[in-house]
C-alpha positions as CSV (number, residue, x, y, z in Angstrom):
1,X,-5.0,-181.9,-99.5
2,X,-8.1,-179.3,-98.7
3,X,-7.9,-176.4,-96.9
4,X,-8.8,-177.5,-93.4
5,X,-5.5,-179.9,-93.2
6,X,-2.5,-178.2,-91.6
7,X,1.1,-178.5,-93.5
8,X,2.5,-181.9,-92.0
9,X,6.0,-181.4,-92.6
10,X,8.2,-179.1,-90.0
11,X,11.3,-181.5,-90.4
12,X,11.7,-184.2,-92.9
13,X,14.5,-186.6,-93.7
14,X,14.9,-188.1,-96.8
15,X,11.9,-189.9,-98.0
16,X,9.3,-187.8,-95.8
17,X,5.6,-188.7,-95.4
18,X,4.0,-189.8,-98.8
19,X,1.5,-187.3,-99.9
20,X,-2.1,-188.1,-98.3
21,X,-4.8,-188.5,-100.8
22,X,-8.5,-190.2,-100.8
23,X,-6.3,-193.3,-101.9
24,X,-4.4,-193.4,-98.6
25,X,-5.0,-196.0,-96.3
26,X,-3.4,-195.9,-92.6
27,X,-2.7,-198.0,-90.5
28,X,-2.3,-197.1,-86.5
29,X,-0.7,-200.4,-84.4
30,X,-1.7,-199.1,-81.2
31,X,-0.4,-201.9,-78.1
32,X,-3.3,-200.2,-75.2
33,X,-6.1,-198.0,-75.9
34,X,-5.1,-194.3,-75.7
35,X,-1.9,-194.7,-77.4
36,X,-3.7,-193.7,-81.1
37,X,-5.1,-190.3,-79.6
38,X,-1.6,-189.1,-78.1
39,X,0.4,-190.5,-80.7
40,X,-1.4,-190.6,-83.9
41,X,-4.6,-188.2,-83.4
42,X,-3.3,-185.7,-86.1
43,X,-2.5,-187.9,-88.6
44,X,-5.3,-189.9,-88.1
45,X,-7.6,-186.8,-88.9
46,X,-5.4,-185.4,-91.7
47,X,-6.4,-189.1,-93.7
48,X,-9.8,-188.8,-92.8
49,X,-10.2,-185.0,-94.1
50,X,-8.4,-186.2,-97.4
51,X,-10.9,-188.8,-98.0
52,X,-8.1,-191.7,-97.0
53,X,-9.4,-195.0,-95.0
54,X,-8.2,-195.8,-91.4
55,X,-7.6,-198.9,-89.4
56,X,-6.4,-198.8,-86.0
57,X,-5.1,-202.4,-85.0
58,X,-5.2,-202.6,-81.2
59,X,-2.9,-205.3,-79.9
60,X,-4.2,-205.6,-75.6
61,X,-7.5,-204.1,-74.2
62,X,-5.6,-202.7,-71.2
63,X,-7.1,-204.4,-68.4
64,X,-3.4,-204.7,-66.5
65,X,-3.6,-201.6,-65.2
66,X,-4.2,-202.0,-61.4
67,X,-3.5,-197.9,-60.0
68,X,-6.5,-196.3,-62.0
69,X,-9.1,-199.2,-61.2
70,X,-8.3,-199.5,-57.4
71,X,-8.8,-195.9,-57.3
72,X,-11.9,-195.5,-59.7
73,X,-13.7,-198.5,-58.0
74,X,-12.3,-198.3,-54.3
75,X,-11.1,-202.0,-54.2
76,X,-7.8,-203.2,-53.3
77,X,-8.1,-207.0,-54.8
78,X,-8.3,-206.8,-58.4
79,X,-9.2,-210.3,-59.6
80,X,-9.2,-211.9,-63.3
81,X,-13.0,-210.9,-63.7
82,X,-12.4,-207.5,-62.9
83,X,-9.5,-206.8,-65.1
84,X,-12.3,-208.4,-67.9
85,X,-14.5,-205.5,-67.4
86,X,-11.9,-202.4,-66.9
87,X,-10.7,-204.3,-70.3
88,X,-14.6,-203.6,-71.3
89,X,-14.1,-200.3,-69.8
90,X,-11.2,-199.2,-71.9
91,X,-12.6,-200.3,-75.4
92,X,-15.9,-198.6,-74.9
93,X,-13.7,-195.3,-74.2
94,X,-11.4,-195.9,-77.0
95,X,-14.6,-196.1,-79.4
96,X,-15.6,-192.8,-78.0
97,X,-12.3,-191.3,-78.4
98,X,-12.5,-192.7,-82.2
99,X,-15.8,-190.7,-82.8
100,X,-14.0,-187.5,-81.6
101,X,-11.2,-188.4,-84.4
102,X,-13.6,-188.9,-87.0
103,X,-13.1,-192.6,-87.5
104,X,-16.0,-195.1,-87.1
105,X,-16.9,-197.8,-84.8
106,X,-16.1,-200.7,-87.6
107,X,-12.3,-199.6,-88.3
108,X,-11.4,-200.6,-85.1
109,X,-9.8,-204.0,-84.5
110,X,-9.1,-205.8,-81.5
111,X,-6.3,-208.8,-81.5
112,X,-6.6,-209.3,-77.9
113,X,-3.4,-210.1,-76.5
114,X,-2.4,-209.7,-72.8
115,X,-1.7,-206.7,-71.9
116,X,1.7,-206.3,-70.5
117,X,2.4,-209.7,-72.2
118,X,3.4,-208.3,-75.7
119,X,7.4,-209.8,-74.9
120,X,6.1,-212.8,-73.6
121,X,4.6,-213.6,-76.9
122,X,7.1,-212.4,-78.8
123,X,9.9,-213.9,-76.8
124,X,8.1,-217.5,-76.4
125,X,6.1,-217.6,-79.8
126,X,6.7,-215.1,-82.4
127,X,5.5,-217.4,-85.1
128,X,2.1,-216.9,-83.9
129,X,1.9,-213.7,-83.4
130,X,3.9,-212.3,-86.4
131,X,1.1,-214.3,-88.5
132,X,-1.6,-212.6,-86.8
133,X,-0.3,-209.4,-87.5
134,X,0.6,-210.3,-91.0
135,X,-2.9,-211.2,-91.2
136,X,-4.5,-207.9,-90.2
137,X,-2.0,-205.7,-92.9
138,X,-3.0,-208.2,-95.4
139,X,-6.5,-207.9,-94.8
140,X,-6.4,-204.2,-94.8
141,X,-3.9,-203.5,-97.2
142,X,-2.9,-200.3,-95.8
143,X,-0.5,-197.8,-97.8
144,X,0.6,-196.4,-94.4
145,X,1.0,-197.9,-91.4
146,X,2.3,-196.0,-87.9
147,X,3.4,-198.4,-85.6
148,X,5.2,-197.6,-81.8
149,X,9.0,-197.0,-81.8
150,X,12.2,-199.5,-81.6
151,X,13.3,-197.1,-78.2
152,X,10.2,-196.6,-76.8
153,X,10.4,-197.5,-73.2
154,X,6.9,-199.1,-72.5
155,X,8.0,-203.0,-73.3
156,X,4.6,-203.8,-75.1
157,X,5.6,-201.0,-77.5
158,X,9.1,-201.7,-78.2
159,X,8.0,-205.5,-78.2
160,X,5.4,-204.1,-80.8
161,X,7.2,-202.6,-83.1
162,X,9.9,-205.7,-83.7
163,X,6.4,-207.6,-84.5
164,X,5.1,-205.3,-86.8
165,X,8.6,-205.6,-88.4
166,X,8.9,-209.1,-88.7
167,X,5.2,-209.3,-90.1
168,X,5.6,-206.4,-93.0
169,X,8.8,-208.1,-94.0
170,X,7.2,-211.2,-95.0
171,X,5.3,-209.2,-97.9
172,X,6.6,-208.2,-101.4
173,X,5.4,-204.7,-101.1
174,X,5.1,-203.2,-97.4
175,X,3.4,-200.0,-97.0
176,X,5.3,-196.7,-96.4
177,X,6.2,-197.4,-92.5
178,X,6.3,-194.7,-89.6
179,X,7.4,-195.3,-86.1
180,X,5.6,-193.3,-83.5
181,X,7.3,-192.7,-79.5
182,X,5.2,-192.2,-76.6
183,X,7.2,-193.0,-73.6
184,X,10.8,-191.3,-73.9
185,X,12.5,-188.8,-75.6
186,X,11.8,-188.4,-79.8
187,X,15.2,-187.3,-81.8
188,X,15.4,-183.7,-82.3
189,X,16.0,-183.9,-86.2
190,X,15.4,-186.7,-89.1
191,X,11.9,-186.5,-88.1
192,X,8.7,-185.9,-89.4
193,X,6.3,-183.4,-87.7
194,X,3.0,-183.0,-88.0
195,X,1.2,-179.7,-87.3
196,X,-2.8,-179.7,-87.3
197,X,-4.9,-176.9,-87.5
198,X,-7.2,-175.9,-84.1
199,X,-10.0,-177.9,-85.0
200,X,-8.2,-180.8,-85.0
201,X,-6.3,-180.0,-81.9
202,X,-9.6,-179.7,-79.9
203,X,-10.9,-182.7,-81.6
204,X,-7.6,-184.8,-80.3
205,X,-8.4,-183.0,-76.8
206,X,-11.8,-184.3,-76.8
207,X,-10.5,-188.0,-77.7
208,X,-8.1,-187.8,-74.7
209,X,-10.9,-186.7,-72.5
210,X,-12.7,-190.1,-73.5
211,X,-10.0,-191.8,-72.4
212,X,-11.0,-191.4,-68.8
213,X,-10.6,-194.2,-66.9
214,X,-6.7,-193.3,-67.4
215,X,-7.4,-189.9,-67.1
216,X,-8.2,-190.2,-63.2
217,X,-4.8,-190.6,-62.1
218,X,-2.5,-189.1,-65.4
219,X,-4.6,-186.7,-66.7
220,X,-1.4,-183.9,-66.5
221,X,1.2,-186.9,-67.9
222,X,-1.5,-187.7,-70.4
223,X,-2.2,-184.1,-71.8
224,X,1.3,-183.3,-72.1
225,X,2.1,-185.9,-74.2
226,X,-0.7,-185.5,-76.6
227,X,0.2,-181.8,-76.6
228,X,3.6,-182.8,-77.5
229,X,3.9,-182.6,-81.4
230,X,3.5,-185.5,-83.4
231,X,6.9,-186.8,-84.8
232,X,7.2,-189.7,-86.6
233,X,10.8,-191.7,-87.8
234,X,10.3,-192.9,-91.1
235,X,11.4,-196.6,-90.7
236,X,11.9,-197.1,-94.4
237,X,15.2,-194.8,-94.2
238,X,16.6,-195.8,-90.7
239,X,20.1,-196.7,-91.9
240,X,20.5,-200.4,-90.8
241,X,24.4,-200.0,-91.7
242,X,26.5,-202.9,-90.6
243,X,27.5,-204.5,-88.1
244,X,27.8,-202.2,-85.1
245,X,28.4,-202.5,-80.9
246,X,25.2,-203.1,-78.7
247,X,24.2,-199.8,-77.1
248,X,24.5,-201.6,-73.8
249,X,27.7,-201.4,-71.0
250,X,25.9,-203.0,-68.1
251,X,28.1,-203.4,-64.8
252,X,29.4,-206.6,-63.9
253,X,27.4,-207.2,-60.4
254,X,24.6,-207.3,-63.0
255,X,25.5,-209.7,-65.0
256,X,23.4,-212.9,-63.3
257,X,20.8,-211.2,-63.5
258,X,20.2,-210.7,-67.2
259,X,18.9,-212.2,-70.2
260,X,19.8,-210.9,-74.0
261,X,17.6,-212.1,-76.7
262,X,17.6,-212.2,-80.4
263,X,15.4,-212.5,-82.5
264,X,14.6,-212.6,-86.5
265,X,12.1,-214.3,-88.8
266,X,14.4,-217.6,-88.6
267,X,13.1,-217.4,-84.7
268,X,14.4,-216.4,-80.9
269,X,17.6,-217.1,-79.3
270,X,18.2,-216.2,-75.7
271,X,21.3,-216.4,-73.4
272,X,22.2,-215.1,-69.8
273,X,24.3,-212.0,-70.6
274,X,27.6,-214.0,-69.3
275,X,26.6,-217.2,-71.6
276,X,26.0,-214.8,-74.8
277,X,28.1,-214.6,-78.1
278,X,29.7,-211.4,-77.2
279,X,32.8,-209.8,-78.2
280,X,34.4,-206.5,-76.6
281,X,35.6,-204.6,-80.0
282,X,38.7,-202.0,-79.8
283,X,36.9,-199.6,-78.1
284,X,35.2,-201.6,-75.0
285,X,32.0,-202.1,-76.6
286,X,30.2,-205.1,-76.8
287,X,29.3,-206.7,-80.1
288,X,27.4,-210.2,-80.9
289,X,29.3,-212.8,-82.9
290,X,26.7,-214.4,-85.0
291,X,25.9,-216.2,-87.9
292,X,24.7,-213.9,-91.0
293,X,21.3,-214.9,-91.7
294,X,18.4,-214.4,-94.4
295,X,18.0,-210.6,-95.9
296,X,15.2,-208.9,-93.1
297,X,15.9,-207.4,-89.7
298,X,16.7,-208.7,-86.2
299,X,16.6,-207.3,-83.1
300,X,18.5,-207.8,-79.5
301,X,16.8,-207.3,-76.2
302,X,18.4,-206.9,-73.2
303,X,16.6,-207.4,-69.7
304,X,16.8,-207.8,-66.3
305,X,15.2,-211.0,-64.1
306,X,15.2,-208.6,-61.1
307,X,11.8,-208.5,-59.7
308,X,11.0,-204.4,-59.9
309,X,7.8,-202.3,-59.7
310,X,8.9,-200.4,-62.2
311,X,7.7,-201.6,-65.6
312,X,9.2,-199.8,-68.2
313,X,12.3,-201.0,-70.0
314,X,15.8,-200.1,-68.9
315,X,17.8,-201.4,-71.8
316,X,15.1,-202.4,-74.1
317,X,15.5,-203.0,-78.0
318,X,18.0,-202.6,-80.2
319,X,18.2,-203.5,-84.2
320,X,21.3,-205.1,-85.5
């Protein structure tokens, strides 16, 4: 590591970040643009000033996202060809914001999934999207891939991560994996925290200022987050344990109204919450009765059919 990158360890479980070198090849699964400037701008420069290769893997151009365009272009309507070009709009500022990080135009790639639709195609046809990812990391063979969090609260994120899971598991030797939080609260230990020196917090400043289409409306939300610093949970070390009670207690009057879904590389089940598996353990909490099945993860998902302007998750992702 030369002298212009900062020490990226503040607090480190076991296992840590693997040393970055000019062999180091990352990875960044971002679901919209913006997310790899406030979650992964440090690290992203700290690979580049080593010499190390980046790909950033972006799953939806971010065209659902009404607020800022009606505001930006006066218009109340927003119909499909509109959405096409704030889509436009957004990838032309995520390039620019990729300059400011010091990663070029070709090491971006686009999968173009709908944006806001991540569950949907998880949820409806995993299959083809967990090949597509699989795909990508093939293709790139990355050493280190950062990917969104299990918890975070956006659904394309948490929807992304249990994709990004499901694809590395298929291979015989995943890269070193690191889960990344934008919207919520990251743990306050067993992380990894990166620090980077004032260059590179100006030149993560100047990639969120690219990003200005969603600046309009969330510039303050927006710059603290990227001020935040970076943390990272090293998936590799999670403890996946054994079988323990869903995180979820959700009130009775509820209960039509939801849907829990499982899913694993053997495929998706879903059930209404009263039609589930379920069995209340010694202490009240809920636990899924099912059968044990092939060595790799699986995930629940609990949601509500409630129509809601509110779009993040409420009960979101879980790993069994």
């Amino acid at each position: 590591m030369n002298g212009n990158t900062a020490s990226l360890l503040s607090t480190a479980p076991p296992g840590g970040l693997p040393g970055l070198s000019a062999q180091t090849r990352l990875m960044v699964v971002a679901p919209h643009p913006d997310d790899e400037t406030i979650a992964t701008g440090m690290l992203i420069q700290q690979v580049r000033a080593v010499g190390g290769e980046v790909r950033v893997l972006l799953l939806t151009a971010g065209d659902n996202n009404p607020w800022p365009q009606r505001w930006l272009e006066r218009r109340a309507w927003i119909k499909a060809a509109d959405r096409q070009r704030w889509g436009r709009r957004r990838h032309a500022e995520m390039l620019q914001a990729l300059q400011c990080l010091g990663v070029p135009t070709q090491a971006l790639q686009s999968l173009g999934w709908p944006d806001m639709g991540v569950t949907d195609g998880l949820l409806q046809s995993s299959d083809t999207a967990v090949a597509e990812l699989a795909a990508a990391v093939a293709q790139f063979r990355p050493s280190l891939i950062a990917m969104p969090a299990l918890g975070d609260r956006h659904p394309d994120h948490g929807s992304a991560h249990v994709l990004v899971r499901l694809a590395l598991a298929e291979q015989l030797d995943p890269p070193h994996q690191l889960a990344y939080l934008v919207h919520g609260h990251a743990p306050d230990s067993g992380v990894i925290e990166i620090a980077g020196t004032a260059a590179q917090a100006t030149n993560k400043r100047a990639a969120l200022a690219a990003h200005r289409s969603q600046m309009a409306l969330s510039g303050p939300r927006m710059r603290r987050l990227a001020e935040r610093p970076e943390r990272y949970v090293d998936v590799a070390v999670t403890p996946a344990g054994s079988p323990s009670p869903l995180p979820w207690q959700p009130p009775a009057w509820l209960w039509p109204w939801l849907r829990l879904s499982v899913v694993s590389s053997t495929g998706t089940q879903s059930w209404r919450w009263r039609d589930a598996p379920l069995q209340r353990d010694s202490q009240g909490a809920y636990q899924l009765s099912l059968p044990a099945v092939a060595a790799g993860p699986r995930f629940a998902r609990l949601a509500s059919n409630l129509p809601s302007l509110w779009i993040f998750d409420h009960w979101g992702w879980c790993e069994l």
